[in-house]
C-alpha atoms as one frame of an Amber mdcrd trajectory, in Angstrom:
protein
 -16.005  20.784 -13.454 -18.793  20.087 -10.603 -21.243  19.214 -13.712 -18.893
  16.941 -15.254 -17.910  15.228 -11.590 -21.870  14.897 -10.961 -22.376  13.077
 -13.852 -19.666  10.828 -13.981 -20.495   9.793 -10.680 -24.039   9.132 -11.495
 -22.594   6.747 -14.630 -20.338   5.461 -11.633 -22.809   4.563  -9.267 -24.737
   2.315 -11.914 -22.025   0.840 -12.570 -20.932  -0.341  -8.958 -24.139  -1.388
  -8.270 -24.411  -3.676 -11.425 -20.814  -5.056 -10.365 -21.612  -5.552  -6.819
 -25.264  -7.222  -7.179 -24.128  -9.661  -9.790 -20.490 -10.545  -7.959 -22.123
 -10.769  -4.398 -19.585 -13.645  -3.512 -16.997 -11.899  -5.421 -13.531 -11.242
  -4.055 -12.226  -8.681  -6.470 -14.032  -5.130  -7.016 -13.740  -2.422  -9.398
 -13.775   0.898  -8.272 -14.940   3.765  -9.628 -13.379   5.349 -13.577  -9.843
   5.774 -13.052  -9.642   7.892  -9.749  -6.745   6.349  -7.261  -8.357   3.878
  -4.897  -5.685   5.138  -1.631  -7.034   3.528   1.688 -10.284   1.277   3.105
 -11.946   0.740   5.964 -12.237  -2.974   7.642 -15.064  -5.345   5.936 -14.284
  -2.975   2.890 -17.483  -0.619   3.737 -15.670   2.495   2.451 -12.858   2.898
   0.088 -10.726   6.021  -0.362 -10.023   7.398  -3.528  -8.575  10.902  -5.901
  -7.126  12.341  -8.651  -5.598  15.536  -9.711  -8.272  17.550  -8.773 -10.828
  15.738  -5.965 -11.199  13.324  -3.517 -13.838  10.525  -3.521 -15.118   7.642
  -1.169 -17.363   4.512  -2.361 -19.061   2.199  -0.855 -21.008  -0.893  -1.758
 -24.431   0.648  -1.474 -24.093   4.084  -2.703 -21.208   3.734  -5.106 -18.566
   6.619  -6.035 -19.424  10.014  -4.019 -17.587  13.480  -4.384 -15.828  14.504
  -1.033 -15.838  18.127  -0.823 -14.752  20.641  -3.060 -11.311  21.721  -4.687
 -10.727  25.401  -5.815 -10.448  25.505  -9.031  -6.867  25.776 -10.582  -5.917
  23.906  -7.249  -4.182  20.544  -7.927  -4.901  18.246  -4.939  -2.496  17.054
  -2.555  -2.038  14.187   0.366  -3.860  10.789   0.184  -7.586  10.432   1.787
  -7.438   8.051   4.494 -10.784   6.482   6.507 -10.979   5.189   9.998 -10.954
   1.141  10.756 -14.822   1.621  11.570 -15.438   3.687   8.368 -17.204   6.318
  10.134 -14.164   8.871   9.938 -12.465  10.210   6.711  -9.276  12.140   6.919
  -8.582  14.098   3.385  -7.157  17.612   1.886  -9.850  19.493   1.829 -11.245
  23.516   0.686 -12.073  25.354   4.003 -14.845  27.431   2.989 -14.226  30.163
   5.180 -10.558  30.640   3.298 -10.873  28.747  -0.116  -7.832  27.609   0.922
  -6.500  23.957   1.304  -5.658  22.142   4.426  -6.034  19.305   6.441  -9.644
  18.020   7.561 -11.887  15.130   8.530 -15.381  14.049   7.615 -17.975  12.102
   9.384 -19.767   9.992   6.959 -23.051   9.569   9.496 -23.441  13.546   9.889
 -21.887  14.950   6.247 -20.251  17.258   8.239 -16.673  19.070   7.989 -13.959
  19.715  11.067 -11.188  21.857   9.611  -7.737  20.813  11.258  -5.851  24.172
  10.716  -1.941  25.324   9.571   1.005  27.072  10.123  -0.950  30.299   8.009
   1.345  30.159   5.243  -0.629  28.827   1.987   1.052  28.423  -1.558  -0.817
  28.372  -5.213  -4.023  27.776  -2.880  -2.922  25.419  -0.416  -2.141  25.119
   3.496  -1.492  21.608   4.798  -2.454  17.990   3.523  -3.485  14.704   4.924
  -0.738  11.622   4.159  -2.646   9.204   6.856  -4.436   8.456  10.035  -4.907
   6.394  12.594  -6.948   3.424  12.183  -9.270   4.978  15.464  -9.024   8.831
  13.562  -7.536  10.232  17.289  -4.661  11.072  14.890  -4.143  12.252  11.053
  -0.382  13.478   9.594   0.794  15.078   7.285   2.613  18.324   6.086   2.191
  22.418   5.966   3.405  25.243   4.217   5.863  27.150   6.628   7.531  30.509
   6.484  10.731  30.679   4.640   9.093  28.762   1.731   9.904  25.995   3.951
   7.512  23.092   4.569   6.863  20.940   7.943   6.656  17.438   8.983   2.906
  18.307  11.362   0.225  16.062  13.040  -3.016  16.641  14.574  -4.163  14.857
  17.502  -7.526  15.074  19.004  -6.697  15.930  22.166  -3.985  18.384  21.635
  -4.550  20.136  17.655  -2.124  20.722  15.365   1.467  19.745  16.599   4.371
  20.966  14.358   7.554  18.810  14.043   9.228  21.273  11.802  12.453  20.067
   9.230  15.768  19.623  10.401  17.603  21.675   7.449  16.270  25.206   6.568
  14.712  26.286   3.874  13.698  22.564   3.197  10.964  20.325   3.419   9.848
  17.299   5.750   6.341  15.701   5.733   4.722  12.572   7.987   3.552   9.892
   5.811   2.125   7.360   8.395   1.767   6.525  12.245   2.015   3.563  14.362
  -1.455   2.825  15.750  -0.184   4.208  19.480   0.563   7.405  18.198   4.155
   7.030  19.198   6.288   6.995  15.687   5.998   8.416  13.004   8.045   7.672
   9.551   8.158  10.077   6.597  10.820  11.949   4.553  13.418  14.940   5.247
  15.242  16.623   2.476  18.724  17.574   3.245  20.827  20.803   2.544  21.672
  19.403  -1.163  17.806  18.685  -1.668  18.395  14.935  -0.873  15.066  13.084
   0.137  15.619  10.872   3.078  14.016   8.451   5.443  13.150   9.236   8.487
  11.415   8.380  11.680  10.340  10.693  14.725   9.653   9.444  18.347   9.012
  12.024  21.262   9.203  14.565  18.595  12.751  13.512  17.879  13.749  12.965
  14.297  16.230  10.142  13.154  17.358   9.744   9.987  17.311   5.852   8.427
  21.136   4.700   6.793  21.927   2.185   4.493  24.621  -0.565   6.209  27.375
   1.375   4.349  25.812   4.741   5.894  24.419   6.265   3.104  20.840   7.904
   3.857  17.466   5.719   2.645  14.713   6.978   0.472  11.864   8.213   1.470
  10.140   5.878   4.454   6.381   5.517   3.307   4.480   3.621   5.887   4.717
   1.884   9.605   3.562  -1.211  11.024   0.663  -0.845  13.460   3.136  -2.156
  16.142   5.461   0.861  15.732   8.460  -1.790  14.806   8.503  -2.492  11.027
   9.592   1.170   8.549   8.898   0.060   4.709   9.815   1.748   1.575  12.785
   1.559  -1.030  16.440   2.276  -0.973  18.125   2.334  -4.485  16.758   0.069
  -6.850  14.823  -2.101  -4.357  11.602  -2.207  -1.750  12.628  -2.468   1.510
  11.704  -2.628   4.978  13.470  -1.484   8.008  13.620  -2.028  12.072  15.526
  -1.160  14.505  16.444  -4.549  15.722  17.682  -5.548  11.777  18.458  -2.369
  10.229  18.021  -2.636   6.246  16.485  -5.544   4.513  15.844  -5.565   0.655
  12.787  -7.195  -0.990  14.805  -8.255  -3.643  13.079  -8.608  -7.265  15.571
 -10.468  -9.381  15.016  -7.818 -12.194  15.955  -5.199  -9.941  17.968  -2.690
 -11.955  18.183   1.540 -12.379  15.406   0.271 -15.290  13.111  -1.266 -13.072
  12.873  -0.381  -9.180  10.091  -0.820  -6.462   8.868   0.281  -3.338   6.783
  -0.701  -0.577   3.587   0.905   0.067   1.461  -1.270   2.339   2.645  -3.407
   5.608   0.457  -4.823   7.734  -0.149  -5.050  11.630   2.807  -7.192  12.513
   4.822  -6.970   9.520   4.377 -10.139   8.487   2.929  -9.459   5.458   4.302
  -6.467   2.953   3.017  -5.259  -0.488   4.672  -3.134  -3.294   5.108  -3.179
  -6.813   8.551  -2.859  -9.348   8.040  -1.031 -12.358  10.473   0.280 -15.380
  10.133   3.881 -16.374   6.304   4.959 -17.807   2.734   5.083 -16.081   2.359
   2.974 -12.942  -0.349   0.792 -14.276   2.108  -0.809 -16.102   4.449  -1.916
 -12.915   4.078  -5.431 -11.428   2.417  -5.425  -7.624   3.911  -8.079  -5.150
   3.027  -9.208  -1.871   5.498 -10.367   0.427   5.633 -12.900   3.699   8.644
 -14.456   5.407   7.571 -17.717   3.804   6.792 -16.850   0.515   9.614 -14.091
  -0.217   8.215 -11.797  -2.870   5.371 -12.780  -5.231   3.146 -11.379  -7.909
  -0.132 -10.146  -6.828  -1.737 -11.427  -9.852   0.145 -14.541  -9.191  -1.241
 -15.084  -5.606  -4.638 -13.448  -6.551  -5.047 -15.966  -9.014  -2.946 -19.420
  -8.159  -3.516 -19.381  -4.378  -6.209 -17.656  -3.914  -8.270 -19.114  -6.470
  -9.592 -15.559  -7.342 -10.945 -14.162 -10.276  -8.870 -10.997 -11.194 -11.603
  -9.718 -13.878  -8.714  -8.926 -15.685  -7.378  -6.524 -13.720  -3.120  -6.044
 -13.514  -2.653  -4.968  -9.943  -0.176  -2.807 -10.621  -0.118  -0.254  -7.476
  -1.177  -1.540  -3.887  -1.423   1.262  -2.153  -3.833   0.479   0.940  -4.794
  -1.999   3.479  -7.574  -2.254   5.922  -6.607  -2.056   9.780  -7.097  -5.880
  10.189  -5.446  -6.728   6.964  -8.201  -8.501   5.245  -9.063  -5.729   2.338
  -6.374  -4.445  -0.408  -7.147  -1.610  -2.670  -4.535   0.158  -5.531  -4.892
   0.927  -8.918  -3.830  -0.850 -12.116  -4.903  -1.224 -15.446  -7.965  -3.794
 -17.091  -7.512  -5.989 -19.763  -8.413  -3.192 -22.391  -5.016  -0.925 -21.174
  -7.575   1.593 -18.743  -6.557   2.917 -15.985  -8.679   1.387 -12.967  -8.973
   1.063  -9.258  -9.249  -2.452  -7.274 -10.364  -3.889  -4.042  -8.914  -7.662
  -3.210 -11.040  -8.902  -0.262  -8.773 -11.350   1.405  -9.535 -14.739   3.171
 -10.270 -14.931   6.851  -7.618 -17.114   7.674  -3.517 -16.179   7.146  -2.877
 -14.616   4.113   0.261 -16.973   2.969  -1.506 -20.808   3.562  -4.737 -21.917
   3.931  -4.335 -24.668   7.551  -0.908 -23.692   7.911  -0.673 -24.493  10.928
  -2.002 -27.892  10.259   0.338 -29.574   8.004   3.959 -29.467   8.036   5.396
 -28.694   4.883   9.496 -28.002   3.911  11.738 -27.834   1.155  15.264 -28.517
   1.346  18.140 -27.535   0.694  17.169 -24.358   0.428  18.878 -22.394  -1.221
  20.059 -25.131  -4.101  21.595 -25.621  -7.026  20.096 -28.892  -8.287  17.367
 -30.716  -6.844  15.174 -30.138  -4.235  13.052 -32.297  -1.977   9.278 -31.763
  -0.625   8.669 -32.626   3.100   5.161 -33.070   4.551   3.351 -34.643   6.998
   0.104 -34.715   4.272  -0.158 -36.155   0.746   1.696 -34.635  -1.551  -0.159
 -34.686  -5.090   1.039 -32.213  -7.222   3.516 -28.974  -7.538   3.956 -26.111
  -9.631   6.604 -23.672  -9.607   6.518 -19.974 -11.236   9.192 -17.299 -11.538
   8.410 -13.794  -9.854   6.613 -12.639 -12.952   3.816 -15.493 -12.514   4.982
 -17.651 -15.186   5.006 -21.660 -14.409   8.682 -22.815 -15.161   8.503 -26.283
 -13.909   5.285 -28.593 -13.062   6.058 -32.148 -11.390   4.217 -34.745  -9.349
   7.407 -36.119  -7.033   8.748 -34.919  -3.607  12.182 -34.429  -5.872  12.238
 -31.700  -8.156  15.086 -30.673 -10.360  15.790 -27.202 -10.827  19.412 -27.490
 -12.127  18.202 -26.015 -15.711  16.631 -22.980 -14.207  18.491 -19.844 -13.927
  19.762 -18.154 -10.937  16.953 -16.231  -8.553  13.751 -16.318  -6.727  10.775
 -18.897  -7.377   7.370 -19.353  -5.429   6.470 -23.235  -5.278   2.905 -24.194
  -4.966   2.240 -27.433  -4.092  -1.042 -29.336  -3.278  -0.995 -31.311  -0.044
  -4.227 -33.090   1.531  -6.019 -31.155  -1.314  -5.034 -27.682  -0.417  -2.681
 -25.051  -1.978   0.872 -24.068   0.398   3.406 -21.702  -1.088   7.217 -21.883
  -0.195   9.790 -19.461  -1.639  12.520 -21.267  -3.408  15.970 -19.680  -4.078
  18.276 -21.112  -7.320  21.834 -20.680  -6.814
């Protein structure tokens, strides 16, 4: 196994360098040969990756690099995460003094290892496992085998070592998946006497557990805003997002259905932005990533990658978002490339807001909005052309007039991009 890892990464590393020397002013990597691209640091320095069996981090410079070592017969377990700086990787890890499993963090400067611990109960080789971390690496959390085959929602903080939250029902299982910036939520899972997988949030070690309107539990939560105030992840058929203040929004996809569902997986600082994906039953390369923003609604990632952007997507569905840098300018997931293989991504966003390029510059409206007929542009710029696509990227309408009529489109959710003053704004339209 280490022979075949040593030289696929040496096939890797050619590779990325080839990539990343002739796309210098590129805004869409490839990364590494199929392993699961899970987190990045800011400036995309390092990028997080596994599979089945190992963990990996790349970088520009040095390309794909094993992380430690799994046992062997071990599958792995948790998601890698890396610190804002990318000096600090958090990741499930084989402490040599055990060949056993469990949480740990790496400092990319020094190579060197800092075991985290358990609860010393291990199963089929492992202990505990990393789901996240801070963006400073002062925190990582996660879950650990327990006695009573149960298993516990845990955290490790640098100043205080491993903390156990335990699970609410015995016999049962609870793990953190993420942590507000502060340190003072965290969101994850619970499963229930009946084996029921919930959502849940804990503050000052407290665990609530997240209900629907009509009080039926939510799925599992899977990350937090850095603020502490915005819970994301999918209820039923649909990707949602969650806050005290508003209890349960959808992120409706107008395909929505027990054939095709979605989650969300990345949210950044604020909450303002939100990405996901929907997918019908099979492999997730073959689901549909979105990214989300209070003015847009929902949208295909390959749809804003490419339309307002103006990226190249080398060909690349981006299927799975499944990380975002601290300051919410890098993306990484995995998808699939044009020839059907299974590959990882990193989108390096713009500088400026990720919905509008001079948003705050130019006033632009449609109304009514919702409609059922015709609706009208509003700007303080000049208006020279729009297009208008359906959630699955396709253009449905194209028009050069402030007054568009819809009336022949069906019912749902479109994304209109119009060109004002020469630059690209987006508006979510709704079709009654």
């Amino acid at each position: 196994m280490k022979k075949f890892y040593f030289n696929l990464l040496k096939v890797s590393f050619a590779f990325s360098l080839l990539l990343f020397s002739s796309n210098s002013k590129a805004q869409v990597y490839l990364i590494g040969n199929g392993e699961i691209a899970k987190n990045v640091s800011n400036e995309g320095k390092v990028v997080v990756l596994n599979s089945s069996t190992a963990n990996f981090f790349w970088t520009p410079e040095n390309g794909l690099q094993l992380l430690g070592d799994m046992p062997d017969n071990v599958t792995h377990a948790g998601n890698p995460s890396v610190s804002a700086d990318g000096k600090t990787i958090a990741t499930t890890t084989t402490n040599p003094s055990t060949n056993i499993t469990e949480m740990g963090i790496y400092d990319i400067d020094s190579k060197k290892w800092t075991y985290l611990g358990n609860l010393g109960v291990s199963e089929d080789g492992k202990s505990s496992s990393v789901w996240n971390m801070t963006p400073d690496a002062n925190i990582v959390v996660g879950s650990a085998n327990a006695e009573n085959k149960e298993v516990h929602a845990i955290y490790w903080e640098k100043e205080k070592g491993l903390i156990d939250l335990g699970t609410s029902f015995p016999n049962r299982y609870a793990r953190i998946n993420d942590v507000s910036n502060n340190g003072d939520v965290f969101v994850g899972w619970q499963d229930d006497n009946f084996g029921t997988r919930t959502g849940c949030f804990w503050e000052n070690g407290v665990q609530t557990l997240i209900t629907n309107p009509d009080g039926t539990l939510v799925n599992e939560i899977s990350r937090i805003s850095g603020d502490g105030k915005w819970m994301i992840g999918a209820s039923g058929f649909y990707a949602t997002r969650w806050s005290k203040e508003t209890g349960l929004i959808k992120i409706e996809h107008p395909y929505a259905s027990s054939f095709f569902s979605g989650a969300a997986t990345i949210i950044n600082n604020d909450g303002s932005v939100i990405l996901g994906y929907y997918r019908g039953p099979g492999p997730a390369i073959y689901g549909e990533g979105f990214i989300w923003t209070e003015d847009t609604g929902l949208v295909n990632l390959n749809t804003y990658v490419k339309d307002v952007l103006k990226y190249d997507d080398l060909g690349i569905t981006f299927a799975l978002p499944l990380g975002m840098s601290a300051d919410g300018k890098q993306i990484v997931g995995y998808g699939k490339s044009s020839s059907n293989n299974a590959v990882s991504f990193l989108i390096s966003l713009p500088k400026d807001d990720l919905s509008t390029n001079e948003v705050n510059k130019v006033n632009f409206d449609i109304f009514p909005n919702p409609t059922t007929e015709i609706i009208t542009i509003n700007s303080n710029g000049k208006i020279s052309s729009s297009i208008l696509y359906n959630t699955n990227g396709e253009v449905v309408l194209r028009s050069n007039n402030k007054q568009i009529n819809i009336s022949s489109l069906p019912k749902g959710i479109y994304i209109i991009k119009t060109i004002i003053d020469g630059k690209d704004y987006t508006k979510k339209v709704i079709k009654k």
